[in-house]
Backbone as XML, in Angstrom:
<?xml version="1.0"?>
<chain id="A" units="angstrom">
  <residue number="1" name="UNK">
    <atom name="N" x="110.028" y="131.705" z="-45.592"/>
    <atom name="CA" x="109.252" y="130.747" z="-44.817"/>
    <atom name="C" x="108.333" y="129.993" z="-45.767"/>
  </residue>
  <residue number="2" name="UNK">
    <atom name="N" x="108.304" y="128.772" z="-45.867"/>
    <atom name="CA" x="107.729" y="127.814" z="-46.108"/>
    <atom name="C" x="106.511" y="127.117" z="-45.824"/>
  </residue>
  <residue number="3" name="UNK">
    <atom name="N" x="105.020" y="127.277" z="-46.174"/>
    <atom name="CA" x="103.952" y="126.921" z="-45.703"/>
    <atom name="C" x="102.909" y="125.818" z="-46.146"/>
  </residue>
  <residue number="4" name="UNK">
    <atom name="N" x="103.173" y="124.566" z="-45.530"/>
    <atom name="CA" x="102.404" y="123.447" z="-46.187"/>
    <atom name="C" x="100.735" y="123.498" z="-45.237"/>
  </residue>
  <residue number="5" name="UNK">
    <atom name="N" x="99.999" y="123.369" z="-46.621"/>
    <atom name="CA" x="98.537" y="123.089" z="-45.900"/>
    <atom name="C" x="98.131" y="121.332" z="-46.192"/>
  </residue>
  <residue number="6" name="UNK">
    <atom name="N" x="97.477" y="120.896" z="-45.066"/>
    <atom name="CA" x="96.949" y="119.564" z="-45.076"/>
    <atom name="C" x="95.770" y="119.750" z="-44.746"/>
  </residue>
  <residue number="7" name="UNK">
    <atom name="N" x="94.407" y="119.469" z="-45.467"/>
    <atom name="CA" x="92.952" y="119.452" z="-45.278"/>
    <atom name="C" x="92.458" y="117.955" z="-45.107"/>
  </residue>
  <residue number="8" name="UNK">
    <atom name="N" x="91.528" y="117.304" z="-44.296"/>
    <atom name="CA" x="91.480" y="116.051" z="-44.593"/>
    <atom name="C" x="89.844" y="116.416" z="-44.139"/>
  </residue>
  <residue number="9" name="UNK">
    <atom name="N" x="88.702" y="115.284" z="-44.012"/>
    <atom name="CA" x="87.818" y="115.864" z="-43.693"/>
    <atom name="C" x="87.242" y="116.878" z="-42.529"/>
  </residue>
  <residue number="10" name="UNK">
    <atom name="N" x="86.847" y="118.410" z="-42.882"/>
    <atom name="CA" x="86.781" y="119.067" z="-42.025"/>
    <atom name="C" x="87.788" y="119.746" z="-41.001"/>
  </residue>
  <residue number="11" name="UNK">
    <atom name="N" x="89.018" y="119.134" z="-41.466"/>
    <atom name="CA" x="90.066" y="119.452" z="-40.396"/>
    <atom name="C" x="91.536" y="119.509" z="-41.087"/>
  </residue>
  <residue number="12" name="UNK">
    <atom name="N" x="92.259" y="120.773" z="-40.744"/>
    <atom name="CA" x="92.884" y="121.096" z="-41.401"/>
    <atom name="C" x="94.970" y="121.042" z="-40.804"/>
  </residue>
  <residue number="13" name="UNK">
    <atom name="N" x="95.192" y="121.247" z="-40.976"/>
    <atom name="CA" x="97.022" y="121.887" z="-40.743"/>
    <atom name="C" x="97.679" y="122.457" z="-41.386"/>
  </residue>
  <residue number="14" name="UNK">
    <atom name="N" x="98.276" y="123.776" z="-40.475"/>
    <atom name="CA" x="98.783" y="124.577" z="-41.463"/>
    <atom name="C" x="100.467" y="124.527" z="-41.001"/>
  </residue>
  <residue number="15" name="UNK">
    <atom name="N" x="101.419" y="124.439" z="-41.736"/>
    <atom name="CA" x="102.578" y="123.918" z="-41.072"/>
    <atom name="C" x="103.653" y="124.755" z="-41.517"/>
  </residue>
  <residue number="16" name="UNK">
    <atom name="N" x="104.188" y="125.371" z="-40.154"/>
    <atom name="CA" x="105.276" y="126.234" z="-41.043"/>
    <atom name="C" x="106.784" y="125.811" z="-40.952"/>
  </residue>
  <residue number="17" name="UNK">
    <atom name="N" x="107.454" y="125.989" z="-42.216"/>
    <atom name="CA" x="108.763" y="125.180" z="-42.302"/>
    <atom name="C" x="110.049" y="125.877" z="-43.000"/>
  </residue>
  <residue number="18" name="UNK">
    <atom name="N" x="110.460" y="126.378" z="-41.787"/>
    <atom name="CA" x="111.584" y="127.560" z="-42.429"/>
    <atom name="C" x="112.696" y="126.128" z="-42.587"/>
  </residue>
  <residue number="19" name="UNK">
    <atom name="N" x="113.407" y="126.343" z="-43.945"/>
    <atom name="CA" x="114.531" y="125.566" z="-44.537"/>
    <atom name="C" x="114.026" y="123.642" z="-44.396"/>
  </residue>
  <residue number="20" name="UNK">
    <atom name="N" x="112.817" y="123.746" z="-44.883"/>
    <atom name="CA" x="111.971" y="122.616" z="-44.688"/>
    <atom name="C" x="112.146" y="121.776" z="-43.175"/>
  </residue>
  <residue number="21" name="UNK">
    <atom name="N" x="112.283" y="122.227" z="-42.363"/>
    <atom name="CA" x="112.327" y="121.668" z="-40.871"/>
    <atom name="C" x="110.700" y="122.571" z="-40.267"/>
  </residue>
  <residue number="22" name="UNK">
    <atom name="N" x="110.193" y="121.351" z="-39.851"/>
    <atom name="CA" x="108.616" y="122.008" z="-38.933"/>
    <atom name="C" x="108.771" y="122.984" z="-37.848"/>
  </residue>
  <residue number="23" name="UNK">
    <atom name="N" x="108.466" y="124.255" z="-37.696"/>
    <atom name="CA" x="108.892" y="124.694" z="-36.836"/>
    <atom name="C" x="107.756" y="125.636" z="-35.862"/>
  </residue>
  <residue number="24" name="UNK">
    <atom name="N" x="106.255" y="125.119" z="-36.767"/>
    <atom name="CA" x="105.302" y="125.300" z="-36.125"/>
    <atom name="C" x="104.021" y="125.042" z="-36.625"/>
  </residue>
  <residue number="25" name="UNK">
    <atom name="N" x="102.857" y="124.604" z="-36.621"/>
    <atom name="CA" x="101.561" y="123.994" z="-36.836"/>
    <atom name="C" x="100.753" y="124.581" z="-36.239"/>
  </residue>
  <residue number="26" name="UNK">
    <atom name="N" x="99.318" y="124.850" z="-36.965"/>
    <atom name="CA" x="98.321" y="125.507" z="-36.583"/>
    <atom name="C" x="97.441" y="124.241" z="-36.938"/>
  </residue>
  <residue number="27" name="UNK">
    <atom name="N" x="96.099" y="124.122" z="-36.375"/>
    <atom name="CA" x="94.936" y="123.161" z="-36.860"/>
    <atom name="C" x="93.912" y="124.154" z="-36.809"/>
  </residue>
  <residue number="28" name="UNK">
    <atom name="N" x="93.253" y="123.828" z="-37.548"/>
    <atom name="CA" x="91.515" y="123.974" z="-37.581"/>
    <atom name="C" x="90.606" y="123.662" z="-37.798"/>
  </residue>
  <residue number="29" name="UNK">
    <atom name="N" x="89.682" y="123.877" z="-37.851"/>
    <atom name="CA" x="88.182" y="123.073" z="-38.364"/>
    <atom name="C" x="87.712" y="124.121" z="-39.697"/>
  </residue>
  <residue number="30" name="UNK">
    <atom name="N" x="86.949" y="123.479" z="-40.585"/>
    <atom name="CA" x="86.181" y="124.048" z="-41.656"/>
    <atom name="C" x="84.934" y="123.859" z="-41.489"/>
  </residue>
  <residue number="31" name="UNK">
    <atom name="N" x="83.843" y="124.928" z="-41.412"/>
    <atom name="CA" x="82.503" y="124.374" z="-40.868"/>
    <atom name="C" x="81.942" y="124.170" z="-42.245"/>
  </residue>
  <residue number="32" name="UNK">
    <atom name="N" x="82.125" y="124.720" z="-43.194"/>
    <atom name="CA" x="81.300" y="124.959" z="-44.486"/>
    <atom name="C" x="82.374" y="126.391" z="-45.395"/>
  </residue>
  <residue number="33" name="UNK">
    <atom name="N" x="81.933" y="126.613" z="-46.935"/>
    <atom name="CA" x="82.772" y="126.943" z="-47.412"/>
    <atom name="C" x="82.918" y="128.651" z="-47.467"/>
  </residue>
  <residue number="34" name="UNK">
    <atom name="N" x="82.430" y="128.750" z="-46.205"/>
    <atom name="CA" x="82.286" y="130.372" z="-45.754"/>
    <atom name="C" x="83.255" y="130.593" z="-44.330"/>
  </residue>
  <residue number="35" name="UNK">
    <atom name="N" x="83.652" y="129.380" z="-43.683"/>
    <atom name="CA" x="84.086" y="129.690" z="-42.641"/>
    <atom name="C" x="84.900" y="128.566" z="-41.889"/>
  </residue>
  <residue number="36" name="UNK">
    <atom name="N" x="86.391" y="129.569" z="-41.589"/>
    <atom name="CA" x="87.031" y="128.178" z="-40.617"/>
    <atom name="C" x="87.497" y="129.067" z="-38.941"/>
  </residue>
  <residue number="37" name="UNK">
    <atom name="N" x="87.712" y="127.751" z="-38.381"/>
    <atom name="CA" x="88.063" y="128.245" z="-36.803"/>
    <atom name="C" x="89.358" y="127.482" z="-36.818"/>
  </residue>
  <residue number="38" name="UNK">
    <atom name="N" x="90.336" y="128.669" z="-36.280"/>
    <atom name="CA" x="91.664" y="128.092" z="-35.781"/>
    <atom name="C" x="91.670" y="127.829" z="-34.505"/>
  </residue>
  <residue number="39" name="UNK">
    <atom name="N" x="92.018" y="126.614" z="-34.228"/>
    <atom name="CA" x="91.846" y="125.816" z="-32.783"/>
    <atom name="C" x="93.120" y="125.960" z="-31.981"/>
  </residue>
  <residue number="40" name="UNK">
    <atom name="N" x="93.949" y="125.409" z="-32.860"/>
    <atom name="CA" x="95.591" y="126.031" z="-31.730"/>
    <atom name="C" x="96.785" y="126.214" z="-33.306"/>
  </residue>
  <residue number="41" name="UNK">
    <atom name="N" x="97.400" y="127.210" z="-31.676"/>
    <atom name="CA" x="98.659" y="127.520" z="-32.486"/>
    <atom name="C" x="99.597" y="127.243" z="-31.410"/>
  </residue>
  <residue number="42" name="UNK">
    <atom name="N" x="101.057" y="126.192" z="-32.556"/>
    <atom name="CA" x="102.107" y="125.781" z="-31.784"/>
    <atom name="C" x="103.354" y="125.776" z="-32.581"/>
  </residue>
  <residue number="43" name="UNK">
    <atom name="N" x="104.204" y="126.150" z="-31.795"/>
    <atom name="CA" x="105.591" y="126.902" z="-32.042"/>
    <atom name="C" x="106.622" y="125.824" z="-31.386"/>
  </residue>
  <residue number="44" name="UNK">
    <atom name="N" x="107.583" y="124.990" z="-32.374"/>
    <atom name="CA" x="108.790" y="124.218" z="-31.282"/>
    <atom name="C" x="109.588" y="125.704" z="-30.220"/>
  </residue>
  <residue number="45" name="UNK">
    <atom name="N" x="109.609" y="124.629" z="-29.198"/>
    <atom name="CA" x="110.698" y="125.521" z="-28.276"/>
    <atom name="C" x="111.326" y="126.265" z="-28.869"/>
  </residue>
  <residue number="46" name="UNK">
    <atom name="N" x="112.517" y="125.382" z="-29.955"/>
    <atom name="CA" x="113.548" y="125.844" z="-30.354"/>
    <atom name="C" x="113.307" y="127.200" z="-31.643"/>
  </residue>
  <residue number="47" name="UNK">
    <atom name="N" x="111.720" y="127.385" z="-31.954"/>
    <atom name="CA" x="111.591" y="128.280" z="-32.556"/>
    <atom name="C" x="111.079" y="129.496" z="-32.107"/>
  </residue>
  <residue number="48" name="UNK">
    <atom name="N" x="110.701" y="129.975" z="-30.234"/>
    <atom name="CA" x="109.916" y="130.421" z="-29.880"/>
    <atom name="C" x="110.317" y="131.642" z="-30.185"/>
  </residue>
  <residue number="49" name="UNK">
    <atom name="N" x="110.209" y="132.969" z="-30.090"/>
    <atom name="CA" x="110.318" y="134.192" z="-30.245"/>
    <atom name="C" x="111.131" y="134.840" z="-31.209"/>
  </residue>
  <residue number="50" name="UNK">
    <atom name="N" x="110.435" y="133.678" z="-32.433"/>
    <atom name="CA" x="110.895" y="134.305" z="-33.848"/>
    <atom name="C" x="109.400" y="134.806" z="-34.783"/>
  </residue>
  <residue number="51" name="UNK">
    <atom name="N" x="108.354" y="134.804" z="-34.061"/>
    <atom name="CA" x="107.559" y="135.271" z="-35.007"/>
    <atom name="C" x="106.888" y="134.537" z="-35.562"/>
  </residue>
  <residue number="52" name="UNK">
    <atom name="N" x="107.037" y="133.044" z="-35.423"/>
    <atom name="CA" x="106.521" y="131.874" z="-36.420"/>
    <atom name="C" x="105.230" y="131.515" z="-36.149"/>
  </residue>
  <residue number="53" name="UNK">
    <atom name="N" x="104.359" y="131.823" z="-34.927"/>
    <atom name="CA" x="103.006" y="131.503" z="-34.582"/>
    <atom name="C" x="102.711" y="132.477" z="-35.365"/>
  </residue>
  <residue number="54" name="UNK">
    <atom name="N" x="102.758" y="134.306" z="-35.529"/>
    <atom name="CA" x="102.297" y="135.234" z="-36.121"/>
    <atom name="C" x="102.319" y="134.900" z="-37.202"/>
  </residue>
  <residue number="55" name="UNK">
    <atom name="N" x="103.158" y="134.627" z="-38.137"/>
    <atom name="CA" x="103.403" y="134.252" z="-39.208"/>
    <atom name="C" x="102.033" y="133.152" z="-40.172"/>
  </residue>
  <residue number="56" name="UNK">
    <atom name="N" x="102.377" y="132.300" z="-38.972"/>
    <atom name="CA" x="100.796" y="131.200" z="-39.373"/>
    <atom name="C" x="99.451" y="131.580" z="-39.133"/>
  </residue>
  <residue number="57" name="UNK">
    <atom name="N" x="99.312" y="132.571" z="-38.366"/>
    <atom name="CA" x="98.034" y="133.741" z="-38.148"/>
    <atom name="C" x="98.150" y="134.158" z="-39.581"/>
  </residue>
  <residue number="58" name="UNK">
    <atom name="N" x="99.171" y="135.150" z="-40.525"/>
    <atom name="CA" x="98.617" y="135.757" z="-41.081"/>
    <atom name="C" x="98.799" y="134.738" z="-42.401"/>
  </residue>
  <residue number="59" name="UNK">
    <atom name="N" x="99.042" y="133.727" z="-42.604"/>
    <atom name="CA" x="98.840" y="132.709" z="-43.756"/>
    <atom name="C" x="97.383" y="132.418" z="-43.625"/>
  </residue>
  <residue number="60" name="UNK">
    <atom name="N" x="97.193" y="132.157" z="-42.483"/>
    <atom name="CA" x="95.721" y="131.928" z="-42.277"/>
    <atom name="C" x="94.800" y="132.480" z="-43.009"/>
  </residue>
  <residue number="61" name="UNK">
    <atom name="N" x="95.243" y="134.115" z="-42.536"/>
    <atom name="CA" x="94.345" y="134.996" z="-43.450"/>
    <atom name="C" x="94.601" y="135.495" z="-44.272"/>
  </residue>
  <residue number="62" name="UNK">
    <atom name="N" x="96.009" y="134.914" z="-45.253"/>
    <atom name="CA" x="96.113" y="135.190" z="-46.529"/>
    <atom name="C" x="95.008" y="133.969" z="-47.368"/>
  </residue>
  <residue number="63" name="UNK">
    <atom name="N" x="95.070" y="132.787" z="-46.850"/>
    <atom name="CA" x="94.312" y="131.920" z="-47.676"/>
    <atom name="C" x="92.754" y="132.467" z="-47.032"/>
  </residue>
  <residue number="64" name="UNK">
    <atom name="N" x="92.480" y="132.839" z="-46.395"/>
    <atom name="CA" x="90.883" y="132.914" z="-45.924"/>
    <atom name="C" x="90.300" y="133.988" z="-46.739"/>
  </residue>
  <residue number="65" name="UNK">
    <atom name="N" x="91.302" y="134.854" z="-47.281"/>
    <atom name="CA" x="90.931" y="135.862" z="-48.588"/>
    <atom name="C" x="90.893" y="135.470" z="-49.918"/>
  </residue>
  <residue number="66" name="UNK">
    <atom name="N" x="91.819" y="134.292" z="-49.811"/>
    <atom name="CA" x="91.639" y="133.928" z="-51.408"/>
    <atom name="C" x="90.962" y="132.788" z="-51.478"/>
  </residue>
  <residue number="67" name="UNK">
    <atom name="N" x="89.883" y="132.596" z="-50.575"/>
    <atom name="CA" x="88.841" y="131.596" z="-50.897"/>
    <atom name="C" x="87.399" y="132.040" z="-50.245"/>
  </residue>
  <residue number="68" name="UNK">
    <atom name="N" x="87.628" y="133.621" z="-49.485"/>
    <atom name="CA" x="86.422" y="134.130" z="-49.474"/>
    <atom name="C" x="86.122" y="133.683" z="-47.900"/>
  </residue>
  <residue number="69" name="UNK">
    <atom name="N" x="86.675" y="133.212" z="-46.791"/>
    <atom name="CA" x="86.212" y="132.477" z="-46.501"/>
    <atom name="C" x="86.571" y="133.597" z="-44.997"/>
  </residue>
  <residue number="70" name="UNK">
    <atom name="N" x="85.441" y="133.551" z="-43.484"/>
    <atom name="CA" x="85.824" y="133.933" z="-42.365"/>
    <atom name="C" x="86.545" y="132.756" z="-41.299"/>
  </residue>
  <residue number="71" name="UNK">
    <atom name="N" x="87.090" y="133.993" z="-40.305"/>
    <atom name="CA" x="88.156" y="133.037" z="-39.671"/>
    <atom name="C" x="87.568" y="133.137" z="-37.836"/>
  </residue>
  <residue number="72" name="UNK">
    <atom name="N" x="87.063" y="132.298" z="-37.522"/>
    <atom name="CA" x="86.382" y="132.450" z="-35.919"/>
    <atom name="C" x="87.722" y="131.813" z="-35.144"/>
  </residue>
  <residue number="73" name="UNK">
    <atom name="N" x="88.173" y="132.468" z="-34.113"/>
    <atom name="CA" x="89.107" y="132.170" z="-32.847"/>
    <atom name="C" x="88.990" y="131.274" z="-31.997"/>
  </residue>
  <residue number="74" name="UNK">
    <atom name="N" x="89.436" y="130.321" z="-32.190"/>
    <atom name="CA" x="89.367" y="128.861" z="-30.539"/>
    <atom name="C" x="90.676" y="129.357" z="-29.773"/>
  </residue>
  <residue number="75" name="UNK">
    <atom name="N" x="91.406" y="129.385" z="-30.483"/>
    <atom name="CA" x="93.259" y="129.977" z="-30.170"/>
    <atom name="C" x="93.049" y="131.113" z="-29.506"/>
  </residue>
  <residue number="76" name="UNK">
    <atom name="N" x="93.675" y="130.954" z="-28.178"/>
    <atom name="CA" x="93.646" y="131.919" z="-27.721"/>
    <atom name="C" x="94.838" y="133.680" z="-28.297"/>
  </residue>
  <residue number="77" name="UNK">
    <atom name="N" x="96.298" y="132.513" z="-28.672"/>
    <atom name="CA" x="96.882" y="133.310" z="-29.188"/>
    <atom name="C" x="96.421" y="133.785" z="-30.756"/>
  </residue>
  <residue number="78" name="UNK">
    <atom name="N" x="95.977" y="133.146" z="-31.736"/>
    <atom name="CA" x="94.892" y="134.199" z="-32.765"/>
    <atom name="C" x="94.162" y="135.166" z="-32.457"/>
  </residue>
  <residue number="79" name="UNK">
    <atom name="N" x="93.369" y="134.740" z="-31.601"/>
    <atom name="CA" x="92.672" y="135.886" z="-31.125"/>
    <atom name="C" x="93.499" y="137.054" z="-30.533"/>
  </residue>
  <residue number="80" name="UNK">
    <atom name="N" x="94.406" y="136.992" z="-30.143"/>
    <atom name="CA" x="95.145" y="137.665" z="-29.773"/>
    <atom name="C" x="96.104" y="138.729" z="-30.724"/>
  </residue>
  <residue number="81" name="UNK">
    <atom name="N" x="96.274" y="138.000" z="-31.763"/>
    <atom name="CA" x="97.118" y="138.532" z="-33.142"/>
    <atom name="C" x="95.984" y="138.891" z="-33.747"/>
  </residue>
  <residue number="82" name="UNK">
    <atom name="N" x="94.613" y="138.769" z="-34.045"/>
    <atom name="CA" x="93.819" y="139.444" z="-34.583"/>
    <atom name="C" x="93.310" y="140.871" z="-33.793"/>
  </residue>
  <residue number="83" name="UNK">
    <atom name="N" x="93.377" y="140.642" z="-32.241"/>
    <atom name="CA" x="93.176" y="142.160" z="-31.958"/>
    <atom name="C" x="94.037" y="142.902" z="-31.653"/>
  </residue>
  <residue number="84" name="UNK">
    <atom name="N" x="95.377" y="142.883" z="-31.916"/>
    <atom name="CA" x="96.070" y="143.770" z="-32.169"/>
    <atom name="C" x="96.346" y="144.355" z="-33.911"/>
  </residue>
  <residue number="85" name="UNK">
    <atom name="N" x="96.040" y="143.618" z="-34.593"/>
    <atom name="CA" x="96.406" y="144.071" z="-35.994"/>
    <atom name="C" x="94.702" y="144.179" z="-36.984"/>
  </residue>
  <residue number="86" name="UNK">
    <atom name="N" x="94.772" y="145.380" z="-36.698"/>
    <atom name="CA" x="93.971" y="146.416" z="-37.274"/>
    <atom name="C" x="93.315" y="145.893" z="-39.076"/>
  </residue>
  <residue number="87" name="UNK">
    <atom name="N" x="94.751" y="145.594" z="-39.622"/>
    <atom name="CA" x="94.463" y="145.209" z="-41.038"/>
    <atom name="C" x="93.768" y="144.391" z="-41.164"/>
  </residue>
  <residue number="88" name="UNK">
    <atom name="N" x="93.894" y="142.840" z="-40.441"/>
    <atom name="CA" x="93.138" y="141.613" z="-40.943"/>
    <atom name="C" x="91.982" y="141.389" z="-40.176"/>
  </residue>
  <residue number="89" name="UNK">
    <atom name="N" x="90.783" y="142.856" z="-39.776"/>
    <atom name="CA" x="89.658" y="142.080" z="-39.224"/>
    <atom name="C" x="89.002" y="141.908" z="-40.499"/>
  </residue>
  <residue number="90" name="UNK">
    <atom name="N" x="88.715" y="141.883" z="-41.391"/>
    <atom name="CA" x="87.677" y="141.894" z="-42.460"/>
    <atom name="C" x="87.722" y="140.372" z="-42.785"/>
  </residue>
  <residue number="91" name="UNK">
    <atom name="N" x="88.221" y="139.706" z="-41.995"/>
    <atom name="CA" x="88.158" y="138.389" z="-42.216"/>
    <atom name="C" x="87.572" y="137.112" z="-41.042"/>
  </residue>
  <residue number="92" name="UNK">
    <atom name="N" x="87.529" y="138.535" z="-39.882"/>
    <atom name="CA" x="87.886" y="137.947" z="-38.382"/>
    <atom name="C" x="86.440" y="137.914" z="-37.746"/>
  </residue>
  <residue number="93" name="UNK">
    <atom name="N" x="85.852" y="136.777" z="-37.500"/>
    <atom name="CA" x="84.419" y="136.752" z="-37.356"/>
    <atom name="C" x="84.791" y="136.353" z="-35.930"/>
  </residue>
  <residue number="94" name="UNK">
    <atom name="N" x="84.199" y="137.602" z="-34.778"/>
    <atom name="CA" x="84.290" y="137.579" z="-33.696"/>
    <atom name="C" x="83.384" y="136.688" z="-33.056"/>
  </residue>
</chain>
């Protein structure tokens, strides 16, 4: 899986692209360089119940570790993948 990030001011996209075709996008906001909020997560139809929203959850919080940074929930489904998986709260600012 394939993961392009786009930052422009304050606002971000995280885009996931299995065999370079879009097959799902996350946005968020950056408040400052301690902290971002994921606002939505979206999955094409044709990709639904492969895992690809989870997937962009945990890119999320692979980059939110390697820049130090916490991750606050607008998404209902993040929030959702963060309280089931135990590993990535140390990032997860409730």
């Amino acid at each position: 899986m394939n993961f392009e990030l786009k930052e422009g001011n304050k606002i971000g996209i995280l885009l996931a692209k299995p065999n370079g075709e879009e097959a799902g996008r996350m946005t968020f906001t950056r408040f400052n360089d301690s902290k971002i909020r994921i606002d939505h997560t979206y999955v094409r139809e044709e990709f639904e119940g492969k895992g690809i929203g989870k997937k962009l959850v945990m890119e999320a919080v692979k980059f939110a570790r390697e820049y130090k940074l916490k991750i606050e929930t607008k998404c209902l489904f993040a929030k959702h993948v963060f309280e089931k998986n135990e590993e990535i709260q140390d990032v997860w600012e409730k």
